[in-house]
N, C-alpha and C positions, 0 to 999 in steps of 0.2 A: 190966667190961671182959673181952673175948673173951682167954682166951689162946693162944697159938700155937703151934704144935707143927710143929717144921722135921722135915723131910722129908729124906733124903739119895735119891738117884738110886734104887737100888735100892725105897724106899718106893715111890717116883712108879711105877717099872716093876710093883710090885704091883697099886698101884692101877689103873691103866692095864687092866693083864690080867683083874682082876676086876669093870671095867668092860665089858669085852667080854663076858665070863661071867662074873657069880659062883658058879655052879652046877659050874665045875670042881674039881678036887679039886687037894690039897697036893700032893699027887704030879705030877699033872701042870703045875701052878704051877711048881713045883721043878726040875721035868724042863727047862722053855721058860724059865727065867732060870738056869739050872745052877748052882743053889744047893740046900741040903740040905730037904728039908721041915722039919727041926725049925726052922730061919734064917724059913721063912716063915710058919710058925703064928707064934714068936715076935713076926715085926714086925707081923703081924694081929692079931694078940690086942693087942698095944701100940698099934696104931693105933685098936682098937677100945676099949680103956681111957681114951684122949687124946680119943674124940667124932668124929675124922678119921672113918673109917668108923661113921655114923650108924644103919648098917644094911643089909638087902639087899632087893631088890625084883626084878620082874619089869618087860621090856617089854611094852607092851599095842599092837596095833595099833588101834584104838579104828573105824577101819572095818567092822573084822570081826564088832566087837561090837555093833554098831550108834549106833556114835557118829560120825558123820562131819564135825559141824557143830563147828568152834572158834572162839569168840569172847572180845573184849578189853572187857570193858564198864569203862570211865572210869565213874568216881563221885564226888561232891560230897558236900559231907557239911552241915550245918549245927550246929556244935555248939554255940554261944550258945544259942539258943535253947530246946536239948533238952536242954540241961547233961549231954552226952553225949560223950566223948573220940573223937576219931578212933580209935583203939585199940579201945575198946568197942562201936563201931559194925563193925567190919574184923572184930572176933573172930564176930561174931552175923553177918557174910555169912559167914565162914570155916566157919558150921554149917551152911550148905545146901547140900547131898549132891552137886550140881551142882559146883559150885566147888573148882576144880583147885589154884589160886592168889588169894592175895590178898595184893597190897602197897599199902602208903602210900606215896605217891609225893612229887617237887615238881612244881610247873606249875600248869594252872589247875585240874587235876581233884585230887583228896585221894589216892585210891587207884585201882587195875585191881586186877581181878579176868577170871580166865580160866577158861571154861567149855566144857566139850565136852556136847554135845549131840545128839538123833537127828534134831531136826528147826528149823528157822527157828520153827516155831510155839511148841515147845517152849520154845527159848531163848526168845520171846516171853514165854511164861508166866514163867520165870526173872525174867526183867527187872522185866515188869511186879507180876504179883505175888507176889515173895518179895522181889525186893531193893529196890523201891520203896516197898513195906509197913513198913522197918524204920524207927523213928524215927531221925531225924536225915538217912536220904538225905534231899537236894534233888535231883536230876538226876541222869540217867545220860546216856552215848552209849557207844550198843554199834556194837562194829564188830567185822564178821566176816571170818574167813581165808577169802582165796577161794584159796590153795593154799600147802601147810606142804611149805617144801623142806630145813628141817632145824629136827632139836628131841633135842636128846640134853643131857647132861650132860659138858660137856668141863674137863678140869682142866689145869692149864698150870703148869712151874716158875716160869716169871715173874711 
């Protein structure tokens, strides 16, 4: 079991802030909650002790990069069969360099997995032969974004 680690107001406005930038510094963290810098390494470093902050990243605009194509490919899995756990089928799509996300789902499909890509052809190849190759898929349905109006990571007190 996950444990939890409550937050008080100030944490959230941390976080919040270093969601916009983590590449700010204590100082000016400090400065925009008027609080002392040492107040806010403390609740970072604590929050970062607790697993709450998991780490820091970069945004990528993934057009710029040559990646403009996003897709949800639905998958089925057959595990009778291949005496294969949905688990260990999810981790073996989770290693192809493609693959952004992968969840196990409910409904009719097993899991999604989302892929950014340069081209339809590409994703094609994706589809067809990496994630259809893996013992145990049965089927997939990919379906592509035909336009991404919001994709961020948003956190809420509630």
């Amino acid at each position: 079991m996950v444990q939890s680690f409550q937050l008080d107001d100030l944490d959230f406005e941390i976080l919040l802030e270093l969601k916009k930038s983590a590449k700010q510094s204590l100082g000016q963290l400090a400065k925009k909650l008027d609080i002392p810098k040492s107040s806010v390494y403390r609740r970072i470093l604590k929050m970062e002790e607790k697993g709450v902050i998991a780490g820091y990243t970069v945004r990528i605009d993934f057009n710029k990069i040559g990646k403009p194509i996003i897709a949800f490919i639905l998958i089925s899995v057959q595990t009778t069969i291949v005496e294969r756990t949905q688990r260990e089928i999810a981790l073996e799509i989770a290693k192809i360099p493609e693959i952004y996300e992968i969840h196990i789902i409910t409904g009719e499909y097993d899991m999604i997995a989302k892929t950014r890509t340069s081209s339809v052809d590409h994703l094609g190849n994706i589809v067809v032969n990496k994630i259809r190759n893996i013992k145990g898929v049965e089927k997939t349905l990919t379906n592509v974004s035909l336009q991404n109006l919001k994709e961020e990571i948003n956190i809420n007190k509630v």
